[in-house]
N, C-alpha and C positions, 0 to 999 in steps of 0.2 A: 680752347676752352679749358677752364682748370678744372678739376674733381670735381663731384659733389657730394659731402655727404648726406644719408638718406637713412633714417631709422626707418623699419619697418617692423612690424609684428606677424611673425609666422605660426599659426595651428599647429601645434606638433601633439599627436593622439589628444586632443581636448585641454591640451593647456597651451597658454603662449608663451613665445620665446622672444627676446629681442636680439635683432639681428642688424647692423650695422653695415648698410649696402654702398659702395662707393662707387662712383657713377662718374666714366671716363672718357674721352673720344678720344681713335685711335685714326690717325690719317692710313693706314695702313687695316685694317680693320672690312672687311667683305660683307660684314653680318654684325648683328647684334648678339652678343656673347655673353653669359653667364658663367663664372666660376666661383668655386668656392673655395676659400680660401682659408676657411676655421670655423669651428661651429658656432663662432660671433663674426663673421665676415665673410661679405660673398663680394664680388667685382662684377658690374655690370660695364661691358663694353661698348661702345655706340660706333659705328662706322662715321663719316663727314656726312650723308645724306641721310640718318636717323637724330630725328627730334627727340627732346628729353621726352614729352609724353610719350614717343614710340619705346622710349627705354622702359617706362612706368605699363604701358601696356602689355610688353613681352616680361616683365618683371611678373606680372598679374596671373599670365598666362603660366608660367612655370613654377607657379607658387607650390602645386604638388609635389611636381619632383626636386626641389628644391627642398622643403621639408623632408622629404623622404632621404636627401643624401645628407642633409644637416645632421639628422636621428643618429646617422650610421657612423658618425665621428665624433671624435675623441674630445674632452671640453678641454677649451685654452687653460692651461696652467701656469703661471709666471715663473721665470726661472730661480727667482729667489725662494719660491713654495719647492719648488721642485726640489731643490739641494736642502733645503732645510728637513723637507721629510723624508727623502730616499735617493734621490736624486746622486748619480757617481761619474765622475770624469775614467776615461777606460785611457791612459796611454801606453800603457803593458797590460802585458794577461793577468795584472791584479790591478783591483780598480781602488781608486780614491776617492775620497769623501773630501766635497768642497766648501769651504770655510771662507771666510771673508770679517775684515775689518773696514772702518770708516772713520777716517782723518780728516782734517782741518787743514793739514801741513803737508807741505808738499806740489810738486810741481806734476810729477806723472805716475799714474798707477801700476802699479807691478804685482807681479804673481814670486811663487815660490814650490816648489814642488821638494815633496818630501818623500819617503819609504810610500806612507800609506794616506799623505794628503796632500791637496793642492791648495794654499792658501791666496787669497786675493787681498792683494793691500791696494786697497780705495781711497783716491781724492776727490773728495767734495768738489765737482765743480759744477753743481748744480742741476747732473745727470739724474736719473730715476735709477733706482738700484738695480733693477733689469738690465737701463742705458749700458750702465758701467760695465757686468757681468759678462754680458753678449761682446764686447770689446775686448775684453781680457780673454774671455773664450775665443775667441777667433783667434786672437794674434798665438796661443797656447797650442789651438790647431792647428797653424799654419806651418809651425815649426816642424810639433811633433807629427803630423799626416805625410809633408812631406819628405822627413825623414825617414818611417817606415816604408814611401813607397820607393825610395831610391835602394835601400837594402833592400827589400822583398824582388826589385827591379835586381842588383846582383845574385840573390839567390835564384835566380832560376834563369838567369843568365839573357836577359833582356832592355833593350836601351831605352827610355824615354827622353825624348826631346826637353820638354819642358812641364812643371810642374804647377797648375794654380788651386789655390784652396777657395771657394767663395759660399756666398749663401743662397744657394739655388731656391726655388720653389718645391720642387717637387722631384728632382737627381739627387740620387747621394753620390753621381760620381760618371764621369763619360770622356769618351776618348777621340778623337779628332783624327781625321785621314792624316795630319802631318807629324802628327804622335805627339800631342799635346794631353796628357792627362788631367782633369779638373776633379778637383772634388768639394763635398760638402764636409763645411764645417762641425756640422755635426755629427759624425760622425764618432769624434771621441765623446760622444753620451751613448752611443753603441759598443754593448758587451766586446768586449776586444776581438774575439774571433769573428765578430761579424763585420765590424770593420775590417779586420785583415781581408774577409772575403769579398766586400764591394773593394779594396784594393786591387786585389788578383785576379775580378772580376775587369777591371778597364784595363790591366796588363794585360789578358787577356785578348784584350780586342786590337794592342798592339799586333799582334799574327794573325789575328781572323773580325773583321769590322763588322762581324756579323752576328746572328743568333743562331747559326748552325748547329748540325751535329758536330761537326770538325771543332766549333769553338767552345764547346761544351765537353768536349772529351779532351780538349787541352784545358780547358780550367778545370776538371777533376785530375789532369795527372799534376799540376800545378797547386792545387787548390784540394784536399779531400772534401768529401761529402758537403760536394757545391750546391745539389739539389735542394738538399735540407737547409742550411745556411741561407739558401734564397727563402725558401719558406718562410726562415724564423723570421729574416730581415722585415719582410711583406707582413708580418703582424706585428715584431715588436716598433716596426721604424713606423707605423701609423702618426703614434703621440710623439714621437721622437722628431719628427718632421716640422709638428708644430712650434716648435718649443721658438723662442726666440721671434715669433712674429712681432 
């Protein structure tokens, strides 16, 4: 069965909101699933033996707590608002302001990185200026992310297998029994030193695959004032998570 999409209008404290529900079956799937996925998009999942009205009925049923986790998050913001008003690329401990042009000419888009900018040269090929953005921002990540974790990997004297950058949901970053480190691309829109710390945080888990004490007191000799860093991350990465949906 393919998607469906499904507007629906959610009460939030006495005004409504529209919300844009997409409606999925998972052969894999135990139960009927709700996520949310931005404060304009939630995923309603359907197992093989739930009917679409079963999904519109348990839809119905969670309309509270739904509203109630919609309220608590951040509104989509498009990436092109985002760098136009304050929006910063972090690939060293001084951040850049992102800029961007749009051409006619040309065959593929390219970036450029300066002191104190990063500039995006844009070909028209019919993409939405988000499209383009998000693409040039990966490929900029993929470089500079895994560069840093292979150094921060020599500085503290640790081997990583292999390296992947993607765009997770909801990780900015995890480590695998065979020492595969992945990260989220976004990342470089996180102030630098928080990025360094979800880095040192999944080398980290190279020695300890766990959430112990023993792995906590290696990622503070590795890593300073890990505790706090987690904190900042868990408020500033809320909207930063969003971005790019």
């Amino acid at each position: 069965m393919g998607a469906e999409l499904k507007e629906i209008l959610i009460d939030l404290n006495g005004s409504h909101s529209e919300v844009l529900c997409q409606i999925k079956r998972s052969s894999r799937a135990r139960r009927i699933a709700l996520r949310v996925q931005s404060k304009e998009k939630v995923t309603l999942t359907l197992p093989r033996w739930a009917s679409i009205q079963q999904g519109h009925d348990f839809l119905h049923q969670q309309k509270e707590w739904l509203a109630k986790r919609i309220e608590k998050l951040p509104s989509m913001v498009s990436l092109a608002q985002y760098f136009s008003e304050r929006g910063m690329v972090w690939l060293t401990p001084g951040s850049r302001k992102l800029s961007w042009d749009i051409s006619e000419k040309g065959t593929k888009s390219t970036y450029e990185i300066s002191f104190d900018d990063v500039k995006f040269n844009i070909i028209n090929r019919g993409k939405t200026i988000d499209e383009e953005i998000i693409l040039l921002l990966f490929q900029l990540a993929k470089e500079n992310l895994t560069e840093r974790l292979y150094a921060n990997c020599e500085r503290v004297g640790l081997d990583v297998r292999k390296v992947r950058v993607g765009d997770q949901k909801s990780r900015w970053g995890s480590c695998s029994s065979k020492g595969t480190i992945s990260l989220n691309w976004r990342l470089i829109l996180l102030p630098y030193p928080i990025g360094e710390y979800v880095i040192f945080h999944e080398l980290a888990h190279l020695r300890h695959l766990d959430h112990s004490i023993r792995f906590w007191n290696y990622l503070e000799s590795i890593c300073s004032d890990s505790k706090s860093k987690d904190k900042e991350l868990r408020i500033l990465g809320k909207q930063i998570m969003q971005m790019g949906r």
